[in-house]
C-alpha positions as CSV (number, residue, x, y, z in Angstrom):
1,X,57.0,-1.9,117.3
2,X,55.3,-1.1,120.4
3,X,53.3,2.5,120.3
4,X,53.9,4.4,124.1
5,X,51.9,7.8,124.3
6,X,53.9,10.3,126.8
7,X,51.5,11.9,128.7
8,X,51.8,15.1,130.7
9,X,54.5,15.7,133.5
10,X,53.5,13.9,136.5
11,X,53.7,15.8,139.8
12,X,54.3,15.4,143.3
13,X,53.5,18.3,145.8
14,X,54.7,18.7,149.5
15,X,55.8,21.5,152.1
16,X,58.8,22.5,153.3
17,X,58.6,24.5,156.7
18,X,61.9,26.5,158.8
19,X,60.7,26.7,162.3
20,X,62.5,28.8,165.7
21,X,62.3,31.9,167.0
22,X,64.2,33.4,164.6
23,X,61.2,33.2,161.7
24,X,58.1,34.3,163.9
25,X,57.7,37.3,161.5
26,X,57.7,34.7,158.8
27,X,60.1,35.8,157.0
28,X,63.7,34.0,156.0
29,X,66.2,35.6,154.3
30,X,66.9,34.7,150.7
31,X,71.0,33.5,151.0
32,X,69.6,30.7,153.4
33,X,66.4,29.8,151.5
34,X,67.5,29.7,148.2
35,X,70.9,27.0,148.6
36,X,68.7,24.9,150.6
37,X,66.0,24.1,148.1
38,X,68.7,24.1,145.3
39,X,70.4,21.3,147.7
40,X,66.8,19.8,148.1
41,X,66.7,19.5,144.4
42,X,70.0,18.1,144.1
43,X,69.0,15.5,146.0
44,X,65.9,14.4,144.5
45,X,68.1,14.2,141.4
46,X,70.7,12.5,143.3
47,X,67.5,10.0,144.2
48,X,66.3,10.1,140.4
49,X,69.9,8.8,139.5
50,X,69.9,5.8,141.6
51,X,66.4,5.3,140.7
52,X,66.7,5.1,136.7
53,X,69.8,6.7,135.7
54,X,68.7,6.5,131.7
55,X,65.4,9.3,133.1
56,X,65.3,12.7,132.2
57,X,66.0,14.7,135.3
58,X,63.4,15.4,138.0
59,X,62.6,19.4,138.7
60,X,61.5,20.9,141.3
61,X,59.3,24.1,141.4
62,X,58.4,26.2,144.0
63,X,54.7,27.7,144.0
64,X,53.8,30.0,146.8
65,X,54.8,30.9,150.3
66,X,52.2,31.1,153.5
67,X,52.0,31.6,156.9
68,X,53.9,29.6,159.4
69,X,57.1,30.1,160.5
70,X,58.2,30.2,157.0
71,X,57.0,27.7,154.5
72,X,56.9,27.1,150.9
73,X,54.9,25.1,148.7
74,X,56.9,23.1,146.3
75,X,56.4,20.9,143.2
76,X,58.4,18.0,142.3
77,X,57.5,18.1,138.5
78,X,58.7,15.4,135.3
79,X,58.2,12.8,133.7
80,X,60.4,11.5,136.0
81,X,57.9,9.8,137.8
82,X,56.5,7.8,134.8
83,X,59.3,6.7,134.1
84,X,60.8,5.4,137.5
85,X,57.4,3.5,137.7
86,X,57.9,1.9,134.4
87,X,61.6,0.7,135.9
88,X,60.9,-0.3,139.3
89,X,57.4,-1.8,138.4
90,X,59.6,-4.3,136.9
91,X,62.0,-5.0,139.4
92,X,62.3,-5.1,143.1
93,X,60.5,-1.9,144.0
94,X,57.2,-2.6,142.3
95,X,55.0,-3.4,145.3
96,X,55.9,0.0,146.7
97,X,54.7,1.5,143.5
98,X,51.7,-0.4,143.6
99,X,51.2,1.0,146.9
100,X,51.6,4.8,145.2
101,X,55.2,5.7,146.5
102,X,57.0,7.8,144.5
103,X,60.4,9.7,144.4
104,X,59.1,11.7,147.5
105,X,57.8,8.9,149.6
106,X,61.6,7.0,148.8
107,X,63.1,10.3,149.9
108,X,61.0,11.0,153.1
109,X,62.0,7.1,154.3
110,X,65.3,7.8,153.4
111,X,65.6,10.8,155.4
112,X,63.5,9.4,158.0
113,X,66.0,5.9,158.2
114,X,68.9,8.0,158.2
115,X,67.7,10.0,161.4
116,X,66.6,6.8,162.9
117,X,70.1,5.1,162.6
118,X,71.8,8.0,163.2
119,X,75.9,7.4,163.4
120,X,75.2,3.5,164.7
121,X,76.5,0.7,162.6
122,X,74.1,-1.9,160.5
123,X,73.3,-4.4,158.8
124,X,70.8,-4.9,155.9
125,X,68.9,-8.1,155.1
126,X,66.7,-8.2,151.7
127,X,63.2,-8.7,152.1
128,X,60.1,-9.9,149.7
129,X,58.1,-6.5,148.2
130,X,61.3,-4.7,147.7
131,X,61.8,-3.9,151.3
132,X,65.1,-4.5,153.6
133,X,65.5,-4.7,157.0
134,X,68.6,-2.7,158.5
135,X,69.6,-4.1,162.0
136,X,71.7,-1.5,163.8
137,X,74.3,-3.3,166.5
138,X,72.6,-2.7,169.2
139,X,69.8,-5.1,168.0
140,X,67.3,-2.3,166.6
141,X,65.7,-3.0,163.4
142,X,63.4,-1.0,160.9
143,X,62.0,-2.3,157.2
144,X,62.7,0.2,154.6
145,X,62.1,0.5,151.1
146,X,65.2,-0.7,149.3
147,X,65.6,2.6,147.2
148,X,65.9,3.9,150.3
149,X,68.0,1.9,152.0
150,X,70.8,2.7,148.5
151,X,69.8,6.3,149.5
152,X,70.9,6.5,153.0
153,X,74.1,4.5,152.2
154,X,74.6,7.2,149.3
155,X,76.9,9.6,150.3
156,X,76.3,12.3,147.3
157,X,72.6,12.2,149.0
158,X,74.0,13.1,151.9
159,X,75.7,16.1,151.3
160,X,72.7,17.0,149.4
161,X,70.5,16.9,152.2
162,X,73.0,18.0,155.1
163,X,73.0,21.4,152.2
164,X,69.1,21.3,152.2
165,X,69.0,21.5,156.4
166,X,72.0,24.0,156.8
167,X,69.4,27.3,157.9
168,X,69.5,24.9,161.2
169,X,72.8,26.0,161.8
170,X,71.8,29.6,162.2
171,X,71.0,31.2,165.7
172,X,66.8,31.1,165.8
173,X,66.2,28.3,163.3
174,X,65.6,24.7,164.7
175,X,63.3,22.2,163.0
176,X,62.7,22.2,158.8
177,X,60.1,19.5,158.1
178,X,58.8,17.8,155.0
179,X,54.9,17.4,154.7
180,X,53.7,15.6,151.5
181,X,49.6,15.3,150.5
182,X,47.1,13.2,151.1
183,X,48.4,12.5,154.7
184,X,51.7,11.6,153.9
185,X,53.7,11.0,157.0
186,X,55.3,14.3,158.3
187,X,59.1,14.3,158.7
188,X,60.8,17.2,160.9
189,X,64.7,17.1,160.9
190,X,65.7,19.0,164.1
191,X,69.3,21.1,164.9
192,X,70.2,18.5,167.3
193,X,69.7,15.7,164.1
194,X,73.0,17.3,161.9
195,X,75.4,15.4,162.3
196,X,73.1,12.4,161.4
197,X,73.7,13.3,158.1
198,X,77.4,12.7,157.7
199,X,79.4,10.6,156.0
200,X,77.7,7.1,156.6
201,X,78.5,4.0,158.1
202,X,77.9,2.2,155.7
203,X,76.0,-0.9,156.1
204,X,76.5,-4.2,155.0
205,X,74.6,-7.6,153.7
206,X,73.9,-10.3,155.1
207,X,75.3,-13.6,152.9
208,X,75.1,-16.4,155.3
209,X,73.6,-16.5,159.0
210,X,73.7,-20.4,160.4
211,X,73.8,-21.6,163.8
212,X,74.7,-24.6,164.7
213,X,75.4,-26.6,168.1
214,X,79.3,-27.1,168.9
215,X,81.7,-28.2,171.3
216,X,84.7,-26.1,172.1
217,X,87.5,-25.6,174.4
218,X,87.7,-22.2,176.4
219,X,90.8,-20.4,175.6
220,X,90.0,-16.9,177.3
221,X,87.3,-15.6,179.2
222,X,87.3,-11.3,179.5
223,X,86.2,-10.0,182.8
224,X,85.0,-7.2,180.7
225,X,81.1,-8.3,178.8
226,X,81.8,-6.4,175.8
227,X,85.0,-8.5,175.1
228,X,84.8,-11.3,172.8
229,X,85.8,-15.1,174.0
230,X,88.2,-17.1,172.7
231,X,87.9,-20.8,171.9
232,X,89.3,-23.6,170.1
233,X,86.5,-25.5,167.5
234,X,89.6,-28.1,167.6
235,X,90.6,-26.7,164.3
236,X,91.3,-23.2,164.8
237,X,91.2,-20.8,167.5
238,X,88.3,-18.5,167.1
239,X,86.2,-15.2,169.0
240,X,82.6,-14.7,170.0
241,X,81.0,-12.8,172.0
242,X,78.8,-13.9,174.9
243,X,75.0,-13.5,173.8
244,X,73.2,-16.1,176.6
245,X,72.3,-13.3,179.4
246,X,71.3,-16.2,181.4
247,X,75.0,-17.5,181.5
248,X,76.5,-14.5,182.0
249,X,74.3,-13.8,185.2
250,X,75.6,-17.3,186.2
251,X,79.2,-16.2,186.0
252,X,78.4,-13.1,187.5
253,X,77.2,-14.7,190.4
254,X,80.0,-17.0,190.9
255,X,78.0,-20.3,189.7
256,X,80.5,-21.5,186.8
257,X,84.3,-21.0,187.3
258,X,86.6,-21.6,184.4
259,X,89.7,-23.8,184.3
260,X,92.4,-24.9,182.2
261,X,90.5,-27.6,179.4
262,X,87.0,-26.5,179.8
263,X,84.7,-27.0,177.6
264,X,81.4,-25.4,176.1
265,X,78.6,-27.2,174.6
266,X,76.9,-24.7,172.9
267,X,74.6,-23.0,170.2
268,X,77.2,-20.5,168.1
269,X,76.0,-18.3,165.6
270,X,78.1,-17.3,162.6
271,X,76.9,-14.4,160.6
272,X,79.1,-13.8,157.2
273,X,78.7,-9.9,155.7
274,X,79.7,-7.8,152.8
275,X,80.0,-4.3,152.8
276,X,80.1,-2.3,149.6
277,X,83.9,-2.8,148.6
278,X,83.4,-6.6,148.3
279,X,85.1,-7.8,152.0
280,X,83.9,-10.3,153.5
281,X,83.8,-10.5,157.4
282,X,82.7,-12.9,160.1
283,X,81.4,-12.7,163.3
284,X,80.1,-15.1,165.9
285,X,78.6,-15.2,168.9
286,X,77.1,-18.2,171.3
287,X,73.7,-17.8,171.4
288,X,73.1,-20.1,174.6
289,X,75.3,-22.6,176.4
290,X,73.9,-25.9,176.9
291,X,76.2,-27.5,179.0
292,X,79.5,-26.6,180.8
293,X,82.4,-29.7,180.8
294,X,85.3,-28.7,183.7
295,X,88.2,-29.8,182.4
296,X,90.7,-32.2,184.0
297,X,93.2,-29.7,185.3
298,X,92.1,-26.7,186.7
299,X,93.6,-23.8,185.9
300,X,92.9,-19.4,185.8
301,X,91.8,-18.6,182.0
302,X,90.4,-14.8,182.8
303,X,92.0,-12.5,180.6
304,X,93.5,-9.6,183.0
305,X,92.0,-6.9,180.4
C-alpha cells in the first residue's frame, strides 16, 4: 500500500475591499461585514463541493484590517487545496493547476464570467486544457476554466455570493473587490453589477454543430430581422433565422423579391444543444445564400407580423 505524508494546511491569501463614500472613515459596521464574509465562505465551500466533494471543507480566516476604504486581509486555509490538486490534476482541470490556479483563482473567473455574461443567454463548448468557451447570443465569447463555468451555472454559488456583495445595497457603499497575491487579477463587483448575480440562465452544450449546403422552398419571409424564416427541406417545414447580412441588405434594398415557389440555395447551419435537464433543442440559421431560384408563379410570401 501506497505511503501519502499530509503536509501542513495549504493557504491562499487575498483582500477584500468595501468602497463609497459611506466608508471614508474606514470603518464598516459589524451587521454588514460579518454576513458577507460568512456568505464569502459559503461560497468557497459551495466551490470546494463541486470541486471534490469527498475533501474536508475549505476555511476561511480573516487576519487584519488596514487602511482603505475598509479592507480585510483574509486567508483561505485547508488542506483543501492539496487535495483538489490531487483530483483535478487527474482530470480535466489539470493544466489550470499546472499553471498554479487554485480554489481562489476558479472563484475570481467565476465571479468575473458571471459579471461578464450578465443576465444574457449562452452556450458552452468544451475545450482542450480544461477550458470552455461560453458564447452568449449575441455572438460574444469568453474561455473559462471549466470549474468555473459549473460555478456560474451553480445557483447555490449564487446566492452565496449575491450574500457576500449585499453591503452594496446600502446608501454610501458601491464597489467590493477581490485582490489575490502575486499579481493576481483584481476583480471589483460594482452596485450597478447585483442583479448579475441572480438566478442563472443557465447555459447549455453544444452536441452537434454541422452545416451543410441545401435547397429549400420559401414558406414565409418576416418583414421583421429578428423573426425566423420558414422553409420546406422537402421533408418538413422548418425555421431559421437569416444570418447572411449581405442578403438581407439585398432585400432591404429591394434587389430580391419573393414569390410563391421560390427557392434558396443555401449554406444552413444546425446547431443541436442540451441544457442541464437533458432536452434537446435545435436551431438553424442560413449562414449565406448562394443562389436565389424565382419560382414559377409569383406570388406575396411576407408574413404581415
Amino acid at each position: 500500500m501506497a505511503e501519502r505524508t499530509i503536509a501542513a494546511m495549504a493557504t491562499e491569501r487575498f483582500d477584500v475591499t468595501f468602497d463609497g463614500p459611506a466608508l471614508l472613515e474606514h470603518r464598516m459596521s459589524v451587521r454588514d461585514l460579518a454576513p458577507a464574509l460568512i456568505a464569502l465562505a459559503d461560497a468557497f465551500q459551495v466551490a470546494q463541493a463541486v470541486a471534490n466533494p469527498e475533501a474536508r471543507l475549505v476555511n476561511l480566516e480573516i487576519t487584519a484590517t488596514r487602511e482603505s476604504s475598509f479592507a480585510v486581509d483574509l486567508i483561505l486555509n485547508s488542506n483543501l487545496i492539496d487535495q483538489a490538486i490531487d483530483y483535478l490534476s487527474a482530470g480535466r482541470y489539470s493544466t489550470a493547476i499546472a499553471n498554479g490556479a487554485g480554489i481562489l483563482g476558479f472563484v475570481g473567473s467565476a465571479i468575473a464570467g458571471i459579471l461578464w455574461v450578465k443576465k444574457r443567454y449562452f452556450t458552452s463548448e468544451d475545450l482542450p486544457d480544461g477550458q470552455v468557451r461560453i458564447t452568449t447570443a449575441d455572438g460574444d465569447s469568453i474561455v473559462l476554466p471549466a470549474l468555473s463555468v459549473r460555478l456560474m451555472q451553480n445557483a447555490p454559488f449564487r446566492r452565496d455570493v449575491l450574500r457576500f456583495i449585499t453591503p452594496l445595497e446600502s446608501e454610501g457603499v458601491d464597489t467590493v473587490a477581490i485582490s489575490g497575491a502575486d499579481g493576481a487579477p483584481r476583480i471589483t463587483i460594482r452596485d450597478t453589477d447585483l442583479e448579475s448575480f441572480g438566478e442563472p440562465d443557465l447555459g447549455e452544450t453544444v452536441v452537434s454543430d454541422n452545416t451543410i449546403e441545401q435547397v429549400v422552398t420559401v414558406d414565409s419571409v418576416p418583414f421583421k430581422e429578428s423573426l425566423s424564416w420558414r422553409f420546406n427541406d422537402g421533408s418538413a417545414s422548418i425555421s431559421a433565422t437569416m444570418s447572411d447580412g449581405q442578403f438581407r441588405d439585398r432585400i432591404r434594398r429591394r434587389e430580391v423579391q419573393f414569390g410563391e415557389g421560390d427557392k434558396l440555395r443555401a449554406e444552413i447551419r444546425t446547431v443541436q444543444t442540451l441544457d442541464s435537464a437533458g432536452t434537446l433543442s435545435t436551431r438553424r440559421s442560413v449562414e449565406r445564400v448562394i443562389d436565389h431560384l424565382p419560382g414559377p408563379v409569383q406570388g406575396n410570401l411576407f408574413d404581415q407580423e
